[in-house]
N, C-alpha and C positions, 0 to 999 in steps of 0.2 A: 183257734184260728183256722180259716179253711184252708182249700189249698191253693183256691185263687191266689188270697192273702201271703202265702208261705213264698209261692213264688214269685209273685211281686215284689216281695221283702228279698229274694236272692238277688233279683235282677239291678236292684237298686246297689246293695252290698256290693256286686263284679263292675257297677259304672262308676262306683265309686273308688273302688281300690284301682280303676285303669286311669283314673284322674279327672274324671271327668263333673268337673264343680258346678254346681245347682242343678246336678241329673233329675230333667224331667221326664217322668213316663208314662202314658194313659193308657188307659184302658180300651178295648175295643169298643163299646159301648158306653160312651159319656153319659154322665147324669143329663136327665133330662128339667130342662126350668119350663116348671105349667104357670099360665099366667092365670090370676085370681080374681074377678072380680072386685073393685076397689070399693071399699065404702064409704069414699071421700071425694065427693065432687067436684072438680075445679070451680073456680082457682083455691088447689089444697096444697099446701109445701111440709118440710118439717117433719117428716115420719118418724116414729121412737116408737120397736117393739122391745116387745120386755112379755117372758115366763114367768108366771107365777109359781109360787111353791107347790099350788094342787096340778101344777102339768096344762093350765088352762093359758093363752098365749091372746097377749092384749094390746091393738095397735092405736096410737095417739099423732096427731097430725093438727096445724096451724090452718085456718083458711080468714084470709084477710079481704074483707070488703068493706070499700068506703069509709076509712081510717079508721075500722073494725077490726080488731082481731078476735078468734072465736076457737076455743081449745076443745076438739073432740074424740070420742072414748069408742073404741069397736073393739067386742071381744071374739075371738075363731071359736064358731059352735057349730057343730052338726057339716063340717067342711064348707062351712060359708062365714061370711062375716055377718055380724048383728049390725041390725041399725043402730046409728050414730047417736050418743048420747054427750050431750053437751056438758063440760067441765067447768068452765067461766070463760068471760068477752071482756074486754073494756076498752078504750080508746087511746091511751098511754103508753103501750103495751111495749118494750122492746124488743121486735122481731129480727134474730138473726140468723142466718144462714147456716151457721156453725154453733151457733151456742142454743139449740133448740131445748122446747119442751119435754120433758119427759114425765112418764107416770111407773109404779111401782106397788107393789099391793103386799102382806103379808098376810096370810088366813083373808077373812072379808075387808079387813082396814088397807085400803086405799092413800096414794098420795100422791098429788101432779104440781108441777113446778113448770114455772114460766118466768121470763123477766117484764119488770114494769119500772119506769121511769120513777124516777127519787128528785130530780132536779132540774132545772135547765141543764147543764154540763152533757155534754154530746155524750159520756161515759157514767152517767147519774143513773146508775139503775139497781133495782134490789133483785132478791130471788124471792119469789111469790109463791105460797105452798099452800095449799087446799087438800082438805082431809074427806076420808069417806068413810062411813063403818057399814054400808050396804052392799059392797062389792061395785060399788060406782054410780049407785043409781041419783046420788044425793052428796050435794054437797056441800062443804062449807065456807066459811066466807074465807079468802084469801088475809096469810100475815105475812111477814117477810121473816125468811129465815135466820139472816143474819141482820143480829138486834144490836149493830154498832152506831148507829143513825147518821154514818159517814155519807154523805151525795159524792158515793165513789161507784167506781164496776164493780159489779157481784156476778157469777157467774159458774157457767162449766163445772154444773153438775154432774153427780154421780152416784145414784142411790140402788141400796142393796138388801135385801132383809136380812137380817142379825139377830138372832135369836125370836123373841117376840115382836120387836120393834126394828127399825130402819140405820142404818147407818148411812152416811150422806156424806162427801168430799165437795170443796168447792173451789174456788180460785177468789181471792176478797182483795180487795182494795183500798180497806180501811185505813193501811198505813202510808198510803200515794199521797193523799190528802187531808187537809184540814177542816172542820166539821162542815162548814158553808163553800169551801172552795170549789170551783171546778176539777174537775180530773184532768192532770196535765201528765202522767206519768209515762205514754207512750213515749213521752219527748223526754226522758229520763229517767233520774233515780229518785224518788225511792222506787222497787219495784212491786208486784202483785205477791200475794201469799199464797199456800194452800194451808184449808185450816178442814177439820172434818168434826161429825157429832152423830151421835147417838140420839135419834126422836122416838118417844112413846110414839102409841095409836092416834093421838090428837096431836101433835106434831111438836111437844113440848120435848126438849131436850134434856136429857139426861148426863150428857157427859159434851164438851166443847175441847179441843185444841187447837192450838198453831201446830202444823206438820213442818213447814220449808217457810221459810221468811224471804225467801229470794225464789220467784219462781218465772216462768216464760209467760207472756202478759195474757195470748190467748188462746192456747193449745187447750183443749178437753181435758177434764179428768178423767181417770176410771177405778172404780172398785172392785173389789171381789172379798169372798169373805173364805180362807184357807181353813183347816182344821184347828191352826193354832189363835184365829181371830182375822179381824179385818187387815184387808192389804191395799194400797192407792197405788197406782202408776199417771207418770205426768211429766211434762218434757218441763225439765228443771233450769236455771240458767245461773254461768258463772260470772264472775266479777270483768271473765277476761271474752263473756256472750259466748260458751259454750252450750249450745243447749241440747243436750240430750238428754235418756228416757231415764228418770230415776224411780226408785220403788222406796215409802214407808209400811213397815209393819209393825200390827199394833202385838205386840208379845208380852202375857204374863203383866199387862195392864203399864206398859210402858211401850210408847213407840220409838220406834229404832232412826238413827240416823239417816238423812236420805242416801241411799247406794245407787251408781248407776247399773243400769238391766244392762246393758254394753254402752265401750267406749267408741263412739262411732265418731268423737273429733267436730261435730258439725259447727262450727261458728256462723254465725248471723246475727246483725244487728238488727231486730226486729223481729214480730212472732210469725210465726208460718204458717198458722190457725192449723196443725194438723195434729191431734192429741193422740196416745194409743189404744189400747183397748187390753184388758186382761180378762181371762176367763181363769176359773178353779175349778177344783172338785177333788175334796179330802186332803192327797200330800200335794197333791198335782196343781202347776200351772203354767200354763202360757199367754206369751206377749205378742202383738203387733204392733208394728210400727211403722211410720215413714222417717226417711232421714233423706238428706243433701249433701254428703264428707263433698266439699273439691267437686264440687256443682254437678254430682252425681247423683241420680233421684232414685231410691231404692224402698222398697217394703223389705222388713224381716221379721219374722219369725224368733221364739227360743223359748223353751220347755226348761222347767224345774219340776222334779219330784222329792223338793225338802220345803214344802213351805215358802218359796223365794229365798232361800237361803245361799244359793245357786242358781247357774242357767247351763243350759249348754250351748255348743258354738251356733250362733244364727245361721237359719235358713232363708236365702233369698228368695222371695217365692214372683216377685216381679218380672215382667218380660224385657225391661230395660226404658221404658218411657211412662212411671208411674207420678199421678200427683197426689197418692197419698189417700185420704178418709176409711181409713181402713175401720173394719167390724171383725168378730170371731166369735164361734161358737163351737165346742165339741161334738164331734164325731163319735167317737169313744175314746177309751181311757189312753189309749195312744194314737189318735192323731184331730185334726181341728180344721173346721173349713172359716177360711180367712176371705174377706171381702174385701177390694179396693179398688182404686176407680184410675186407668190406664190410659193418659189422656182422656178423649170422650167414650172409653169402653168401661163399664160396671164389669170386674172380673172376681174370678173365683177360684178357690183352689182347696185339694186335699195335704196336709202338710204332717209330716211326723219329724220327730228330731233328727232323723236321718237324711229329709232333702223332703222339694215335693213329688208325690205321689202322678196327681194332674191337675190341669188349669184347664178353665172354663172360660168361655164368655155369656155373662150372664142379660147383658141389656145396652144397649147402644145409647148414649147420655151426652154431654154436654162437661164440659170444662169448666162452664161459668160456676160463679158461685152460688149462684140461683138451684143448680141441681142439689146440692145439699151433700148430706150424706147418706149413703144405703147403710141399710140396718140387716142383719140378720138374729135369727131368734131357733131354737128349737121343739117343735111337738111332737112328742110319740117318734114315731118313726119317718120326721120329715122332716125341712129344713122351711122355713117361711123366710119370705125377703121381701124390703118394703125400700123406695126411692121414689122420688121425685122424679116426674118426665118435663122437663124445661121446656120444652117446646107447647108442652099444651096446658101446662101447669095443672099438673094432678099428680097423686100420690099416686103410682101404682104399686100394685103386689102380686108375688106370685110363689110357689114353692117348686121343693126337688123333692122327691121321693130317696130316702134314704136305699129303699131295695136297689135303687138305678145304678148307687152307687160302686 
């Protein structure tokens, strides 16, 4: 640790023992956000990056023309982006704001997921998974991942490499509905599932569960995979619409009961489309989230170093007027730069178990649900970030220099 660091960490220690709660402190020199040249033309929405295991950082984005939709592939080479390589189009397609595309790679083999319509039912839609074994350059025909052949919602994925192969979280709806019915389940009970699996290279599944039988109909999942196996976080819900962030983990080839990450109290009849976001690495891990206790709108923070076995007490890292779409990525092994969108401000922040460090503004956005949500991702020695600009409908991106930091 240097000494910048050492003292930093004093200063935070004496604002904390004078009482002073979600001590923020910056640095004299903020990170700097460079904007990147996009490799998505408007009109492009829909951003999802994602690291691969060899350290190469690969961005995927929606562009919909003429009840077209069109899924494309750019990887960061040489500090620029590659030209756009196309994934799959079709005219069906279910485009949503919150429940985007994503892509995921382990070694050369490739996988992108999109939703496509199953039925007339407003909520008829499958997840669609297309394989690559050339690093993206080719691909294959689209199946649906979830082979219940219910004309129900599928959705709000979450994929992660696992050993050789993928592990995959979802949210399923097979059990709202009956095999031809429409989806009515917003307007009631029964509710959505999370269910997750294990896919070889060709996207055959090797292992299937039900995780939660009762879950919040359209929050995100997220994965991570700890040292002891894969882990999911997802805003859960109770019998009495309690819906906060609960964690399964898969341990010693049995996964564990759902636990709440914290009790944050929040009731809401109805989903708040805001899911969290989990990051690992070995014992290590942390959470984002948004919540609303008593119509109070907050991001938090909380770090485990057992696995998820534990948390410690959340850090609020919000400025008091958040709506939530949070992203995270590690900094190092003790602290995580957290994304979420502050009203129409895209902000940013350095955060350790102890409070935050500092906050950032990283890009001036929009409210609507049209902005989507910002992504962040890590390469080397730099932080990449990708969101949607509402106004002119285009993906932009840009990066921080970890040095800045």
């Amino acid at each position: 640790m240097n000494t910048a660091h050492y003292l930093l960490r004093i200063a935070i220690v004496i604002c904390l023992v004078m009482g002073m709660a979600n001590c923020t402190l910056r640095k004299e020199k903020a990170p700097l956000v460079i904007s990147l040249p996009s490799p998505a033309a408007p009109p492009s929405a829909e951003p999802y990056l994602f690291t691969a295991t060899d350290g190469s950082v690969y961005l995927s984005w929606v562009k919909d023309v003429d009840d077209k939709s069109e899924m494309y592939l750019s990887k960061w080479e040489n500090d620029q982006w590659t030209s756009p390589t196309l994934i799959d189009s079709g005219r069906n397609w279910f485009v949503n704001w919150a429940d985007y595309p994503m892509i995921v790679s382990n070694q050369n083999n490739f996988m992108a997921s999109y939703l496509q319509m199953s039925g007339p039912g407003k909520y008829s839609y499958d997840i669609k998974v297309a394989t690559s074994n050339d690093s993206g350059r080719s691909w294959s025909k689209s199946f649906a991942l979830n082979d219940d052949g219910k004309e129900a919602e599928h959705g709000f994925t979450s994929f992660v490499p696992y050993h050789k192969d993928i592990f995959v979280s979802w949210l399923d709806g097979r059990n709202t509905v009956s095999t031809h019915s429409e989806n009515h389940h917003h307007d009631g009970q029964p509710a959505m599932s999370l269910r997750g699996a294990v896919l070889n290279s060709q996207g055959q599944k090797t292992n299937e569960w039900e995780l939660d039988n009762r879950t919040c109909d359209c929050c995100g999942t997220s994965a991570a995979i700890t040292s002891k196996g894969p882990v999911v976080v997802y805003r859960d819900r109770t019998e009495k619409e309690v819906r906060d962030i609960s964690i399964v983990r898969l341990i010693d080839g049995v996964w564990t009961k759902p636990k709440e990450v914290f009790n944050d109290g929040w009731v809401i009849k109805g989903c708040p489309v805001n899911g969290p976001k989990i990051i690992s690495q070995d014992h290590n891990m942390a959470v984002a989230w948004f919540s609303m206790p008593n119509d109070k709108p907050q991001v938090k923070v909380v770090f485990s170093n057992n696995d998820g076995e534990s948390f410690s007490k959340p850090v609020r890292v919000d400025k008091g007027n958040p709506i939530g779409r949070v992203d995270m990525e590690w900094l190092d092994k003790e602290s995580a730069f957290v994304m979420w969108m502050e009203k129409s401000m895209i902000m940013g922040a350095r955060v350790e178990p102890t409070g935050v460090v500092w906050r950032i503004n990283i890009s001036a956005s929009s409210e609507a649900r049209s902005s989507g949500f910002p992504q962040v991702t890590r390469h080397k020695n730099q932080l990449i970030l990708a969101w949607t600009d509402d106004q002119i409908k285009q993906v932009k991106t840009a990066s921080i220099n970890l040095s800045a930091i």
